[in-house]
C-alpha positions as CSV (number, residue, x, y, z in Angstrom):
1,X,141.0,251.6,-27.5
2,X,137.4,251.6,-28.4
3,X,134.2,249.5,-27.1
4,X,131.1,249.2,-29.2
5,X,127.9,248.8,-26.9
6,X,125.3,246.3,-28.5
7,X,123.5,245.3,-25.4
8,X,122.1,246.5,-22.0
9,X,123.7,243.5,-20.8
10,X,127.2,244.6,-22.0
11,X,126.3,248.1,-20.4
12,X,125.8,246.5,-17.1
13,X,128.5,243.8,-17.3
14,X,131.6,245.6,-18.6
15,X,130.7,249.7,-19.0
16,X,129.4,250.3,-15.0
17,X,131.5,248.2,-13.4
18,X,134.5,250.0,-15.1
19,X,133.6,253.3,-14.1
20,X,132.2,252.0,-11.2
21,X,136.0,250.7,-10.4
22,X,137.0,254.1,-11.6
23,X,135.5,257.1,-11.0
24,X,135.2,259.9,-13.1
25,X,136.7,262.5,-11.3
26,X,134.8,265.8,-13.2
27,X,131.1,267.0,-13.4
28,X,130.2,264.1,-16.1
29,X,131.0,261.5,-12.5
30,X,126.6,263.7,-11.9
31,X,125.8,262.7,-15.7
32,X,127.8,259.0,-14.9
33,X,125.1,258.5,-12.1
34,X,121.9,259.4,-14.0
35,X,122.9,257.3,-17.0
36,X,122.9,254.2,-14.4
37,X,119.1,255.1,-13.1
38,X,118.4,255.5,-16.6
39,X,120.4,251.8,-17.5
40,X,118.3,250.4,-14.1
41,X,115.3,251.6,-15.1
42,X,115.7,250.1,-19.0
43,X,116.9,246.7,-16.9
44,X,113.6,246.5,-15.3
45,X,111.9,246.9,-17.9
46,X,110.2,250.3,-17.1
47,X,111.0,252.1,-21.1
48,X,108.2,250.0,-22.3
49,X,106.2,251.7,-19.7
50,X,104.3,255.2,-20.4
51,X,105.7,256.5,-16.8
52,X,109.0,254.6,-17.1
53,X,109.9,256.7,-20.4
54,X,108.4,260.0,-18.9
55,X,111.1,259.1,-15.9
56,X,114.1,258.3,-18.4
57,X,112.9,261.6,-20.3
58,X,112.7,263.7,-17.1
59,X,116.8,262.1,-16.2
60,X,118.0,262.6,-19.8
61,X,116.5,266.2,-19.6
62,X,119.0,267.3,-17.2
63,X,121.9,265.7,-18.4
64,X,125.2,267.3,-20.5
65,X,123.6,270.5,-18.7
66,X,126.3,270.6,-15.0
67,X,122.8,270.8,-13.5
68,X,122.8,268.0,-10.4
69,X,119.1,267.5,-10.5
């Protein structure tokens, strides 16, 4: 099965609330929650924002890394 992503309201409607039903159960669940802050901040409207995209950069930064920060 595959799902193609053309939205941030897809994201939000059908991609969260599945993994949000079921957990990932390895490091990526730390990767899982900064990809939602990331998706909440892009909701608001904060990446059109200098600071909201030095915010997204600082998340992305530190994820694929097993780092939690």
């Amino acid at each position: 099965m595959a799902y193609r992503v053309r939205s941030l309201d897809h994201l939000n409607e059908k991609i969260l609330p599945f993994f949000e039903k079921h957990p990932l159960k390895s490091k990526k669940r730390i990767d899982f929650a900064k990809f939602r802050k990331v998706l909440q901040l892009m909701t608001k409207g904060e990446h059109l924002k200098s600071e909201g995209i030095e915010e997204i950069r600082a998340i992305a930064k530190t994820m694929n890394t097993g780092c939690e920060r």
